[in-house]
C-alpha positions as CSV (number, residue, x, y, z in Angstrom):
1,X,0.0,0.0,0.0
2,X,1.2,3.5,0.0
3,X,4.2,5.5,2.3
4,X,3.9,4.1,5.9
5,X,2.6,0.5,5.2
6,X,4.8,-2.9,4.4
7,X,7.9,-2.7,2.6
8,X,5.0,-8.2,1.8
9,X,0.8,-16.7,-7.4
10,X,-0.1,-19.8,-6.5
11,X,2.3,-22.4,-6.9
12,X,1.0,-24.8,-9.7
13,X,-2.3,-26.5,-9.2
14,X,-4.2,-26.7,-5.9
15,X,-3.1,-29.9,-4.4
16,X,0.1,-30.1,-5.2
17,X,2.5,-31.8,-3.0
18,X,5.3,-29.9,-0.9
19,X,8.6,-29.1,-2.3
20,X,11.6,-30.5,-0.2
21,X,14.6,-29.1,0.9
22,X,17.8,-30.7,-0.4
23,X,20.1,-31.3,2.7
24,X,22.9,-29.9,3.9
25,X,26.5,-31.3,3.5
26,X,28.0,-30.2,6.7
27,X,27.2,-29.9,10.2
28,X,26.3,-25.5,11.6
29,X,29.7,-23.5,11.4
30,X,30.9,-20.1,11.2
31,X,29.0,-17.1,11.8
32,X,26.5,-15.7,9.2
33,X,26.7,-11.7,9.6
34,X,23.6,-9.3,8.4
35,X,23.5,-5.7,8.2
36,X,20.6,-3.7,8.4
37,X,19.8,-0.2,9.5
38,X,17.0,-1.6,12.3
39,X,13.3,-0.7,12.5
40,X,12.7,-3.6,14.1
41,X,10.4,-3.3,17.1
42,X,9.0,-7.2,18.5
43,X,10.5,-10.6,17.3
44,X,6.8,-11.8,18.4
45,X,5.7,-13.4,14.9
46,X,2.1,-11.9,14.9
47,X,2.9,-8.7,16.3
48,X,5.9,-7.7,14.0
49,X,5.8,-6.1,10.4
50,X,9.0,-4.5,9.8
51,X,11.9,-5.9,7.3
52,X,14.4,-6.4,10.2
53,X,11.5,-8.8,12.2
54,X,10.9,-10.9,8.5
55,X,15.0,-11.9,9.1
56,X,15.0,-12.9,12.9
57,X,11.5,-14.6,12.1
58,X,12.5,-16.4,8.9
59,X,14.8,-18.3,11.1
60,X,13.0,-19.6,14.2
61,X,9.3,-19.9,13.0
62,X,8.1,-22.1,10.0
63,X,5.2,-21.0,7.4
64,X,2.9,-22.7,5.3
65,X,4.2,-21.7,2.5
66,X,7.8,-19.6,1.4
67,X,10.0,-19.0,-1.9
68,X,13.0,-20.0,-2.9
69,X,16.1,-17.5,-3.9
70,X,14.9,-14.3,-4.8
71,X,11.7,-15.6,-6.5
72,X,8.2,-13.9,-5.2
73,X,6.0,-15.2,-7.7
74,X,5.6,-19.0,-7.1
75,X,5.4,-19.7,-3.4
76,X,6.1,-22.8,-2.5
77,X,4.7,-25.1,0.5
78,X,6.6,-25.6,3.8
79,X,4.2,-27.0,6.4
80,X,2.0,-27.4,3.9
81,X,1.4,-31.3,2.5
82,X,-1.3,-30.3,-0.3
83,X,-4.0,-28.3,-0.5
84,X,-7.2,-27.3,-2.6
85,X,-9.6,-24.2,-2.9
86,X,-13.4,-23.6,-4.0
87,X,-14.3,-22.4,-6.6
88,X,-15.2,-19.0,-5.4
89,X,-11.8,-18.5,-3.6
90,X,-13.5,-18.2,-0.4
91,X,-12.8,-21.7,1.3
92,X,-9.3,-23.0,1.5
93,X,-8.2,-26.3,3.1
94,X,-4.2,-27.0,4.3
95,X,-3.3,-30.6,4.9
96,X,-0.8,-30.4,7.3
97,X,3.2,-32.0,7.4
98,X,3.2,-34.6,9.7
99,X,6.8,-35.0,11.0
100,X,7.0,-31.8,11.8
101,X,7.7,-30.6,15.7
102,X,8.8,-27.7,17.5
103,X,12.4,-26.7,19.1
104,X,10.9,-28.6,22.6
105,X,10.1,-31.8,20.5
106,X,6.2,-31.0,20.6
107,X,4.4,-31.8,17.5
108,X,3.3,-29.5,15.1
109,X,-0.6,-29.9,14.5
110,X,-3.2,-28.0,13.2
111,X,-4.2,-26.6,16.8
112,X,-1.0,-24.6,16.9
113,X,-1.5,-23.2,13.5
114,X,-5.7,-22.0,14.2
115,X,-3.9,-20.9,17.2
116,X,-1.0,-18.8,15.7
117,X,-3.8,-17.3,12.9
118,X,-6.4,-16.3,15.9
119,X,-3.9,-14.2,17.7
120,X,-2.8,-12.5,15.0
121,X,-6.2,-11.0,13.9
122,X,-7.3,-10.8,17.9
123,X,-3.5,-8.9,18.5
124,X,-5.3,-6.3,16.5
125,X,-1.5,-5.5,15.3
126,X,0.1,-3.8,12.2
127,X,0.2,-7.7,10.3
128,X,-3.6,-8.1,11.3
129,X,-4.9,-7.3,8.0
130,X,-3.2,-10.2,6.4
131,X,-6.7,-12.2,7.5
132,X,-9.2,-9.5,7.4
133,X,-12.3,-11.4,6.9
134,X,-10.9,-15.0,7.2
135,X,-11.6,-17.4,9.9
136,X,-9.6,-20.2,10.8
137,X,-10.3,-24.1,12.0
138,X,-9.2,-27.1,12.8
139,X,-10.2,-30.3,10.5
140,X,-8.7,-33.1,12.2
141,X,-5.0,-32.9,13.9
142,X,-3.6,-32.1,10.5
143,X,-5.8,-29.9,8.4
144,X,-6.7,-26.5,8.9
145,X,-9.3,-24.6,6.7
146,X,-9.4,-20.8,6.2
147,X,-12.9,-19.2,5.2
148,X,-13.1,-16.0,4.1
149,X,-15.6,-13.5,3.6
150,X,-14.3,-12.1,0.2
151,X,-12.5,-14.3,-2.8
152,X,-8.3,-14.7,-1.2
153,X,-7.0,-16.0,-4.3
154,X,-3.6,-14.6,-2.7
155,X,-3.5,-16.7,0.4
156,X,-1.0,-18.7,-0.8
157,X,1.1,-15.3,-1.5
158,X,-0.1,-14.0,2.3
159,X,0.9,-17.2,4.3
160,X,4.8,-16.9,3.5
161,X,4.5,-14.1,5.4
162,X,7.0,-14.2,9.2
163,X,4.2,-12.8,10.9
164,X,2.3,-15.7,10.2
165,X,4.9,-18.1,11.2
166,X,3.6,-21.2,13.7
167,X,4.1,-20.9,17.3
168,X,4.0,-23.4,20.0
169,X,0.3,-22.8,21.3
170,X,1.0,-25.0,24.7
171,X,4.4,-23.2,25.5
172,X,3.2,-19.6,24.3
173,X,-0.1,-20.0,26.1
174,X,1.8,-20.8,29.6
175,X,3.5,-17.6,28.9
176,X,1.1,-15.3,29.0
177,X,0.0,-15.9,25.0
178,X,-3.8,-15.8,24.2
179,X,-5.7,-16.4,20.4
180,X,-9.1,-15.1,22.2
181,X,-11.0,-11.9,21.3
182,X,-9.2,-9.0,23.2
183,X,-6.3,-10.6,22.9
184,X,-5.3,-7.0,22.4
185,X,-5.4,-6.4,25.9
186,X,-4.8,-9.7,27.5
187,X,-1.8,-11.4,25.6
188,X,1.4,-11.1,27.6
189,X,3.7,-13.1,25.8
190,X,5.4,-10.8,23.9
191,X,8.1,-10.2,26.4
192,X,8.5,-13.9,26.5
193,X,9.1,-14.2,22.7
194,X,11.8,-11.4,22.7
195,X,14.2,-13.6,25.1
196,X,16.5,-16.5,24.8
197,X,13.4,-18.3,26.9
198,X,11.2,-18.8,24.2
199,X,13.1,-21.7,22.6
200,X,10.7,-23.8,21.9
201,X,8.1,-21.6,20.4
202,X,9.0,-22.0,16.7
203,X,10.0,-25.1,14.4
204,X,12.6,-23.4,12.5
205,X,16.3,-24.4,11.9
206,X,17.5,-21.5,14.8
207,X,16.6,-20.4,17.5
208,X,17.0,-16.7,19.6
209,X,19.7,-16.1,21.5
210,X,20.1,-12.3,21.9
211,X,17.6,-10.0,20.9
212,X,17.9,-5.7,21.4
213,X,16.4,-3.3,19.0
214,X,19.1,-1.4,18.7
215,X,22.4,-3.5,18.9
216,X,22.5,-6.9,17.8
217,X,20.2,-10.0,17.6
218,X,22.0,-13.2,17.6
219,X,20.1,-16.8,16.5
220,X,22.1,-20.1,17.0
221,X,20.6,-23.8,15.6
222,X,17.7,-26.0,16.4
223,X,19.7,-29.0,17.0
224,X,16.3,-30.5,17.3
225,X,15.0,-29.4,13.4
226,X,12.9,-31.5,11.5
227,X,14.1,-30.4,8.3
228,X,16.6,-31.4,6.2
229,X,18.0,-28.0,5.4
230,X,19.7,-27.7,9.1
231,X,21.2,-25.0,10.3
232,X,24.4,-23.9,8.3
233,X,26.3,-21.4,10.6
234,X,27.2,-22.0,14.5
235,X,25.5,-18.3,14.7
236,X,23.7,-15.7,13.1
237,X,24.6,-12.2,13.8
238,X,21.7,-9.5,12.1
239,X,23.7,-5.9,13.2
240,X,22.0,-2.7,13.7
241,X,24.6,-0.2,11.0
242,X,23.7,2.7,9.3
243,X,24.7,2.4,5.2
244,X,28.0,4.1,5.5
245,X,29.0,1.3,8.2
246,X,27.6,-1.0,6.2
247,X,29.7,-0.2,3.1
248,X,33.1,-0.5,5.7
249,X,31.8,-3.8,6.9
250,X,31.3,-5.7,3.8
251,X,34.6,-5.2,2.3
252,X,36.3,-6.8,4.6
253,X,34.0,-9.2,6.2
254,X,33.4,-13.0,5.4
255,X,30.4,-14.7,5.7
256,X,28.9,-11.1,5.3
257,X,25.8,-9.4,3.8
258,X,24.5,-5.5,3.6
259,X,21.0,-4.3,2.6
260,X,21.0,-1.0,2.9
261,X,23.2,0.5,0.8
262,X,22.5,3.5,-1.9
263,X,22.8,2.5,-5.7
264,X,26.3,5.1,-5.6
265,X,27.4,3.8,-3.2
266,X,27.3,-0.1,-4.7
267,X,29.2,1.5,-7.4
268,X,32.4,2.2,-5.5
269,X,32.6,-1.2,-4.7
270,X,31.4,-3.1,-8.3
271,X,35.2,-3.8,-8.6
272,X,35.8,-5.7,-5.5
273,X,36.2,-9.4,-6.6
274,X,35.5,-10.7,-2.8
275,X,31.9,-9.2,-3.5
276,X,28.8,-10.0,-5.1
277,X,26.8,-6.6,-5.9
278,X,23.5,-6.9,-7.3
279,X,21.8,-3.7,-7.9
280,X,18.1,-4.9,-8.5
281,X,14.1,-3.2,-9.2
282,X,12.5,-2.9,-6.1
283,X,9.0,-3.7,-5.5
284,X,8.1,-0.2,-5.5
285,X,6.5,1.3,-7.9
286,X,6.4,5.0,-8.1
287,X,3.8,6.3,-10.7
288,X,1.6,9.8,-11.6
289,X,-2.0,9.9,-11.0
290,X,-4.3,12.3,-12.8
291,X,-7.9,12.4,-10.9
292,X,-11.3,11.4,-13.0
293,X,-13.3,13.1,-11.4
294,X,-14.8,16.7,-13.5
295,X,-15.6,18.3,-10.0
296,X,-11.6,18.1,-8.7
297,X,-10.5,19.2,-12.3
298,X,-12.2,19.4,-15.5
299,X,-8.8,19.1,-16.6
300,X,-7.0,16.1,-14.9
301,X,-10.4,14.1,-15.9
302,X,-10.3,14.7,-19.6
303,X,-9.1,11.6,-21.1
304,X,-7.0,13.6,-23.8
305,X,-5.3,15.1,-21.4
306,X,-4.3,12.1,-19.9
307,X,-2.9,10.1,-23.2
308,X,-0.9,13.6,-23.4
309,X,0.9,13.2,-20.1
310,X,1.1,8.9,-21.0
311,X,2.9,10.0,-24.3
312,X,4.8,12.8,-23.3
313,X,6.7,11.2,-20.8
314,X,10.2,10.7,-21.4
315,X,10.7,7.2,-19.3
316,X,14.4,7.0,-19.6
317,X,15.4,10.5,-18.4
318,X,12.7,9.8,-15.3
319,X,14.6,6.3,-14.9
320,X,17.8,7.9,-14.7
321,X,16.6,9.8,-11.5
322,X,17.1,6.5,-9.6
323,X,20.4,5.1,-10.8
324,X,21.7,1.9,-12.2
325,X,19.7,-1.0,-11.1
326,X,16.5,1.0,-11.6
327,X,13.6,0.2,-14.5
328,X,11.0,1.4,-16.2
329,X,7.6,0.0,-14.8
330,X,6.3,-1.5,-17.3
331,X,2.8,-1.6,-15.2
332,X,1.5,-1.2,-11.8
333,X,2.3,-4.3,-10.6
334,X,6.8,-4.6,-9.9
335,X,8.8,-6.7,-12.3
336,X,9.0,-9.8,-10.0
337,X,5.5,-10.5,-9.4
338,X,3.4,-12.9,-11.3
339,X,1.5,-11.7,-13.7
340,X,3.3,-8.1,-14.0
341,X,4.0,-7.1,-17.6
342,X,7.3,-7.9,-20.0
343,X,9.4,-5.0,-20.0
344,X,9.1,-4.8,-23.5
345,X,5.2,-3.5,-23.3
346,X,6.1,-0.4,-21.2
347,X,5.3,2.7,-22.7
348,X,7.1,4.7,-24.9
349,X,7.6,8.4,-25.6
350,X,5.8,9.6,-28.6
351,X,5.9,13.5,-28.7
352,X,3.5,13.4,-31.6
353,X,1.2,11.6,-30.4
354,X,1.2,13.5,-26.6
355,X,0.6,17.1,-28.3
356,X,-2.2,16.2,-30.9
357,X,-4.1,14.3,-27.6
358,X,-3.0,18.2,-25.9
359,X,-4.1,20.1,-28.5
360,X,-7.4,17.8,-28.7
361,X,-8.2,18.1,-24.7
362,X,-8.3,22.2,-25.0
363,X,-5.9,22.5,-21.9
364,X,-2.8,23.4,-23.9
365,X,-2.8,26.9,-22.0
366,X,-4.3,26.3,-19.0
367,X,-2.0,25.6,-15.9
368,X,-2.0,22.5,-13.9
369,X,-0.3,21.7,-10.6
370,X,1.3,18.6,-9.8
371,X,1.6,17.8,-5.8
372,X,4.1,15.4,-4.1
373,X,5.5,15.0,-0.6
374,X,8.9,17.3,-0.7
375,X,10.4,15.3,2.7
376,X,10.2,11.6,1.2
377,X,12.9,9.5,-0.4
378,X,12.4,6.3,-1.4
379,X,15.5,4.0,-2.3
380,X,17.4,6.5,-3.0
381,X,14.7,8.5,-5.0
382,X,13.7,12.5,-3.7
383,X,10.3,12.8,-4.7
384,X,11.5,16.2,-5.2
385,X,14.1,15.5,-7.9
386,X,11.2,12.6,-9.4
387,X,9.0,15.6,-9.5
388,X,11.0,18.3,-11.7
389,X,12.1,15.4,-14.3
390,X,8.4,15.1,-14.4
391,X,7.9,18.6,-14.8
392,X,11.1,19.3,-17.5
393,X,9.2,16.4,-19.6
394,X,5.7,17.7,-19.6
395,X,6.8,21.5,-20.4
396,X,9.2,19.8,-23.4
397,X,5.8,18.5,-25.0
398,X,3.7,21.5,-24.4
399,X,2.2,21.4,-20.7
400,X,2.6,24.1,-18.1
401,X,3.2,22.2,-15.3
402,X,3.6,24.0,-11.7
403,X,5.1,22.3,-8.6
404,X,3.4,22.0,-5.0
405,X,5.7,20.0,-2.0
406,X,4.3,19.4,1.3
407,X,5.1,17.1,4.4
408,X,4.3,13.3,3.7
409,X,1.4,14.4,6.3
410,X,-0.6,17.0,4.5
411,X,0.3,15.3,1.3
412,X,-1.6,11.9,2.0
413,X,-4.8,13.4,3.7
414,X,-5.4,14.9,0.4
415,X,-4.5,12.3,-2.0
416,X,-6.4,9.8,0.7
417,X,-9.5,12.1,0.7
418,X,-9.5,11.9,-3.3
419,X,-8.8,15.5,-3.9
420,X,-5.7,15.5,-5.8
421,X,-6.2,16.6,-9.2
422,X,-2.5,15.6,-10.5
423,X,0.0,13.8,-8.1
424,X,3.1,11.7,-8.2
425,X,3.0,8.4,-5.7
426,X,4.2,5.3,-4.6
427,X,3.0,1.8,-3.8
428,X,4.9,-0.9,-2.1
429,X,3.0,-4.4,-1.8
430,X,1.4,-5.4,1.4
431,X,2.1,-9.0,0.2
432,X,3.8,-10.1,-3.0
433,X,0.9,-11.2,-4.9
434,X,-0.9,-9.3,-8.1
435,X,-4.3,-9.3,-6.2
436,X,-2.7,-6.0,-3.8
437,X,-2.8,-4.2,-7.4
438,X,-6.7,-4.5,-7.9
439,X,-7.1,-1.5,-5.5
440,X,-6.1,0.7,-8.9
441,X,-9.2,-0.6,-10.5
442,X,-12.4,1.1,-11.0
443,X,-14.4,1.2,-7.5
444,X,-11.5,0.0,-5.4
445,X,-9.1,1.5,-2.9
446,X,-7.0,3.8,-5.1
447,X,-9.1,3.9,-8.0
448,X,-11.8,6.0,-5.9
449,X,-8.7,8.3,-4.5
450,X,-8.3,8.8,-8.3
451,X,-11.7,9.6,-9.0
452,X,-12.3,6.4,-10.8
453,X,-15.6,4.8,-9.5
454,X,-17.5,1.7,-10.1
455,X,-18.8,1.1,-13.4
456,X,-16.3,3.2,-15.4
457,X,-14.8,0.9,-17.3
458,X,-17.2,-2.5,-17.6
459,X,-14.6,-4.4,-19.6
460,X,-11.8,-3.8,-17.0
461,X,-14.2,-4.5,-14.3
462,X,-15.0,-8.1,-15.9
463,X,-11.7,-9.1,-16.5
464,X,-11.2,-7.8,-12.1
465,X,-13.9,-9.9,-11.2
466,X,-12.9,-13.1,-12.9
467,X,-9.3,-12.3,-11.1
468,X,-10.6,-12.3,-7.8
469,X,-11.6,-15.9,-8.1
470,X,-9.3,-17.2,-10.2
471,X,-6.4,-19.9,-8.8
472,X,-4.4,-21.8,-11.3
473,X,-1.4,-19.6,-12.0
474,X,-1.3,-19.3,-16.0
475,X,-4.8,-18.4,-15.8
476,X,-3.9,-15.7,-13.3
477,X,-0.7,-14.6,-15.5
478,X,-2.5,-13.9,-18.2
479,X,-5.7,-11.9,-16.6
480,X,-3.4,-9.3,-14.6
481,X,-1.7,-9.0,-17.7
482,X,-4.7,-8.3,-19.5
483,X,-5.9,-5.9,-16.8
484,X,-2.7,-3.7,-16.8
485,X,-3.0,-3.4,-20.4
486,X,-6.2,-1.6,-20.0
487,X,-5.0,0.3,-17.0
488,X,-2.1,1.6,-19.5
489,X,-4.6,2.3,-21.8
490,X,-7.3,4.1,-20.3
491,X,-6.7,4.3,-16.7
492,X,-5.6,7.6,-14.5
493,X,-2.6,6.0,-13.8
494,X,1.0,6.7,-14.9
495,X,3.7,3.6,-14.0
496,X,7.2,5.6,-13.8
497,X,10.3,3.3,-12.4
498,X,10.5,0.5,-9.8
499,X,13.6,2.0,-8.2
500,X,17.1,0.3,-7.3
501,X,17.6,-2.3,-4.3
502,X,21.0,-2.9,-3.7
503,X,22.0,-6.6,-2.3
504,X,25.7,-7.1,-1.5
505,X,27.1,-9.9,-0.1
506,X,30.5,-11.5,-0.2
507,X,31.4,-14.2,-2.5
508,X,31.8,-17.1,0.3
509,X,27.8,-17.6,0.6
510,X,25.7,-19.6,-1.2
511,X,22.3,-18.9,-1.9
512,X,22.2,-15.2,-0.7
513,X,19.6,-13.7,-2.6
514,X,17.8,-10.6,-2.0
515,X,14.1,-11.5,-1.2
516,X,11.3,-9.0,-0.5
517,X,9.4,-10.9,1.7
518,X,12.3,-12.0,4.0
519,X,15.2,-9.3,3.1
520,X,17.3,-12.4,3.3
521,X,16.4,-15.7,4.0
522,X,18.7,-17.0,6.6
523,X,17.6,-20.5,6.2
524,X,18.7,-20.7,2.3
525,X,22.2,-19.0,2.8
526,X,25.3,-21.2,3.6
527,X,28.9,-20.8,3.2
528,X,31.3,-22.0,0.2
């Protein structure tokens, strides 16, 4: 969702069976080092939702589904055995792992999983929306079936998510833990979950040892893991470093990674052959919305004047804002997601084209004001900067184009209350899955900030609903490609770039990958 939420495809056919892990060769050693400028505030799987929490989680507490490497668009199953859906996407049934058990030795079942999903939407947390509307049961000791309220055709996608990692219900609950309504006010085991004493509480290949969110927070091995994937290093160190620290660190650590530096600074170390630099699209998407609606401006609305701004938009000067690594967004949904659009369909500049549509909308002379939050960078990206490339493109072709900062604050109450005629934005996913990108469609979240209500575009709208409840993942490919070729076409929406995420690590790991969900997924990465 947009600036202060998350920085969060259904793998083959419902029922398939559960990848496995390939095994280890050696027994834990060495120490794994991660830095990472911290934001973290719990380790407490259904309370946390920051980036730092996904990496200490990833390692202690097991999910029912995950990905592999750097891939978010096919998750693949963990705890889960098989599973099926109806055919409305509301009713989804999990058939348990059954060798499964926690750090203690106690069996995983399907009690500690309805558990584990309760408290997180009774927690009332930041992660709680992951299940808004869904209700969770127990089928038998190994099956657990999620109802929800709407189609969830990206549960699959939402379950790889930390903060709906499994916990221990018998151990958490004789700490204080509670899955009842008001758990809000009456859980107390949050305390318990940030100490070395919780081991035990998750079924993952480590296990806490330090935790401070602001130092250091230390994991060590489950020698008790079911999994054949065991734990590769003695100890896991993720570091709390600003970027420039970061940048020391890693070129002359070992076993090291860093996730927070700046695509310039990745390029004074592309040389170093002890390091692997990856300077890759991020999930965000930053992109120019011009409002429908003839009461906020009888300009932004016109849909001539919107082709103008589509065409007249030179897309490789505004990539160039963000640095090497960055792209042009082809669409609204990021480059890594399923069903997000080959780069080769992005739009192009055609200066023709954008003044005749200019000249044909009647608001060649007439002034227009584009708004954006002067305090915010994103990856490395001003908003400022983002905006005057904008604005030097849109004067080129014939616009007069004013600028309007303001605070992050004032800026979203207005583009949230739908009263921004022409604004530049951002979305980052709430969960790696293309159904987070329906809000931009006619009726939905962003589509009514934008003006755009329900019933404005019937053919998009068809093509939305048959989304929503479709699960095999061609089929689902090939509709959200359909739908962002409409939005390009006729929607108020303008994709611009996915900026750059830099992923440095050094070149004695295997398997370190930058990953959305998970940062890094400690589990994967092992030494050379």
């Amino acid at each position: 969702m947009l600036v202060g939420a998350t920085l969060a495809t259904v793998a083959g056919a419902w029922g398939a069976t559960a990848v496995q892990s390939k095994p280890t060769s050696s027994a834990a050693s060495g120490t794994l080092v991660v830095d990472r400028s911290f934001e973290i505030k719990t380790a407490d799987p259904q309370r946390a939702f920051e980036p730092t929490a996904s990496i200490v989680d990833r390692g202690i507490y097991d999910t029912f589904f995950t990905y592999k490497g750097g891939d978010l668009a096919h998750p693949v199953p963990q705890l889960v055995q098989s599973w099926s859906a109806s055919k409305d996407a509301k009713t989804f049934v999990f058939n348990l792992r059954k060798n499964v058990h926690f750090a203690d030795g106690t069996p995983l079942t399907s009690a500690d999983a309805v558990f584990s999903f309760r408290r997180l939407i009774n927690l009332k947390g930041n992660p709680s929306f992951l299940l808004d509307g869904v209700t969770a049961s127990a089928r038998g000791r190994y099956t657990v079936v999620l109802r929800s309220t709407n189609p969830a055709t990206a549960l699959p996608s939402i379950l790889t998510n930390t903060s709906l990692g499994i916990v221990n219900s018998k151990l958490v609950r004789k700490h204080g833990g509670t899955s009842a309504v008001g758990a809000d006010k009456s859980d107390k085991a949050e305390q318990w979950l940030n100490s070395a004493a919780s081991r035990g509480a998750g079924s993952g290949p480590y296990l806490l040892q330090r935790y401070s969110t602001t130092s250091q927070i230390t994991l060590v091995p489950n020698p008790r893991y079911w999994g054949t994937r065991k734990a590769a290093f003695e100890t896991v160190v993720i570091r709390n470093m600003i970027a420039p620290t970061q940048l020391i660190n890693i070129q002359r650590g070992k076993h090291e990674v860093a996730i927070d530096l700046s695509a310039d600074q990745a390029q004074t170390i592309k040389g170093n052959s002890r390091l692997n630099v990856r300077t890759l699209p991020s999930t965000w998407i930053f992109w120019l919305l011009a409002n429908n609606n003839p009461q906020v401006s009888a300009i932004t609305s016109n849909k001539r004047f919107q082709q103008a701004v589509r065409y007249a938009l030179d897309y490789r000067s505004i990539v160039n804002v963000a640095g090497p690594g960055a792209i042009q967004a082809p669409g609204i949904i990021p480059s890594m997601f399923l069903g997000s659009l080959p780069r080769k369909e992005a739009i192009k500049q055609n200066l023709t084209k954008a003044r005749s549509e200019l000249a044909a909308s009647g608001a060649g002379n007439q002034t227009i004001t584009l708004e954006y939050p002067s305090d915010l960078t994103i990856n490395g990206v001003p908003f400022g900067s983002l905006a005057q490339r904008v604005q030097s493109n849109l004067q080129a072709a014939g616009f007069k184009i004013d600028l309007a900062g303001s605070t992050v604050g004032t800026w979203l109450q207005k583009y949230r209350d739908g009263k921004m005629a022409f604004g530049l934005s951002l979305w980052g996913p709430d969960y790696p899955d293309p159904a987070d990108y329906l809000a931009f469609t006619p009726g939905e979240l962003v589509g009514l900030r934008a003006g755009w209500p329900k019933g404005s575009d019937p053919t998009l709208e068809r093509l939305v609903a048959k989304a929503r409840v479709t699960t095999a993942t061609k089929a689902r490919q090939t509709l959200y490609r359909q739908i962002q070729r409409r939005l390009n076409a006729v929607g108020p929406f303008f994709p611009l770039l996915q900026p750059t995420q830099v992923f440095v690590s050094t070149k004695d790991l295997k398997n370190a990958f930058f990953n959305a969900q998970y940062q890094v997924d400690v589990t994967q990465v092992s030494a050379k």
